[in-house]
matplotlib code that plots the C-alpha trace (Angstrom):
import matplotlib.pyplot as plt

x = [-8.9, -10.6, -8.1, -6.9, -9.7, -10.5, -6.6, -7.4, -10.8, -9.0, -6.4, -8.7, -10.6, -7.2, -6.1, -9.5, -9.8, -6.6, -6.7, -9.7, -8.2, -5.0, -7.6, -9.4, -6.1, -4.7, -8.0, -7.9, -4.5, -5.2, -8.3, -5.8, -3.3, -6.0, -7.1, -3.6, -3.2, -6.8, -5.1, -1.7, -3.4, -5.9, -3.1, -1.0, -4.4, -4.7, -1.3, -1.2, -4.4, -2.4, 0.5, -1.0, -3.6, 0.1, 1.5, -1.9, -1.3, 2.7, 1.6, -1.5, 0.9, 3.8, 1.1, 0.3, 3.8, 4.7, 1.3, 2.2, 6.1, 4.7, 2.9, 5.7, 7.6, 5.2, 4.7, 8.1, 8.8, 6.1, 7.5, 11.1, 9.9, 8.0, 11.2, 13.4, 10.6, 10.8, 15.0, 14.7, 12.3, 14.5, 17.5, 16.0, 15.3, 18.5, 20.0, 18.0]
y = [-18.2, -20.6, -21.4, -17.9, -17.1, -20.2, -19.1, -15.9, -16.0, -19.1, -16.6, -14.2, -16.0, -17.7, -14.4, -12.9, -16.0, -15.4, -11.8, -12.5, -15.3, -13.0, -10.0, -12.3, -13.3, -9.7, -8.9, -11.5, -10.6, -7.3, -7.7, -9.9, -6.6, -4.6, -7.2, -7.5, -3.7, -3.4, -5.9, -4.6, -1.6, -2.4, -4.2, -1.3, 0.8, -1.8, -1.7, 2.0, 1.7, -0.5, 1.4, 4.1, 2.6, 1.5, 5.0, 6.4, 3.2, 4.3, 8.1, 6.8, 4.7, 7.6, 10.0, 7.9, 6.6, 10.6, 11.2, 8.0, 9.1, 12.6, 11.5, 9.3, 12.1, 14.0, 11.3, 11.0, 14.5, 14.5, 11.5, 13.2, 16.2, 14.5, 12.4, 15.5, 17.1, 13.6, 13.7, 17.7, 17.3, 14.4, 16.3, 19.3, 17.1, 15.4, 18.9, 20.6]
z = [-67.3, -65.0, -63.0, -62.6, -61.5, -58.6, -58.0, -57.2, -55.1, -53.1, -52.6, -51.5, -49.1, -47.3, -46.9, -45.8, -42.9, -42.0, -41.1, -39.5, -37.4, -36.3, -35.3, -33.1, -31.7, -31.2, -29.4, -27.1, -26.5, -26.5, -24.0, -21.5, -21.5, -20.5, -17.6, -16.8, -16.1, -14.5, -12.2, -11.6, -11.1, -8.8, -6.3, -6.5, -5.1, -2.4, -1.5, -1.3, 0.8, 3.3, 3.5, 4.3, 7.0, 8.4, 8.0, 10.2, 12.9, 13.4, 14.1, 16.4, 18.3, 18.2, 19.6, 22.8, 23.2, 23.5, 25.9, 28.1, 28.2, 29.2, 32.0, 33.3, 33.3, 35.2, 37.8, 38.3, 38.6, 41.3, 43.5, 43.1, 44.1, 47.5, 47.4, 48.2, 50.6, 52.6, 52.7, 53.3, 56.2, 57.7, 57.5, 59.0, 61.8, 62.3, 62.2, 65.3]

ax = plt.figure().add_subplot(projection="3d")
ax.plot(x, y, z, "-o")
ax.set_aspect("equal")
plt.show()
């Protein structure tokens, strides 16, 4: 009866440390998961971050390429236009 008994309380307590030891384990494993995604997650904010800082830079540097493009259209348009006043004012000349 003895025996049984040593048996069954060496039994217990082998399968009561073992539980123990796997919990431990699967929380650790469990806590690195949870790091892991904190992690993932937290690049995948920074990288949205600069994606979109590069997304605001492009339509910055769209906006003055149109303003600078508009105003060397302007200036061309103006020296054209004094261009064809100079030839018109020439010819005018020639012709009398």
């Amino acid at each position: 009866m003895k025996k049984i008994l040593v048996a069954v309380l060496v039994f217990t307590a082998v399968l009561s440390l073992t539980s123990c030891r796997n919990k431990k384990e699967q929380d650790k494993m469990q806590q690195q998961v949870e790091k892991v995604k904190e992690n993932v997650n937290d690049a995948a904010d920074k990288v949205s971050d600069k994606v979109e800082d590069g997304a605001d830079a492009v339509k910055d540097a769209w906006k003055d390429t149109k303003q600078d493009v508009k105003k060397g259209a302007e200036k061309a348009k103006k020296e054209i236009k004094e261009g064809y006043n100079e030839v018109k004012k020439e010819a005018s000349k020639k012709l009398d």
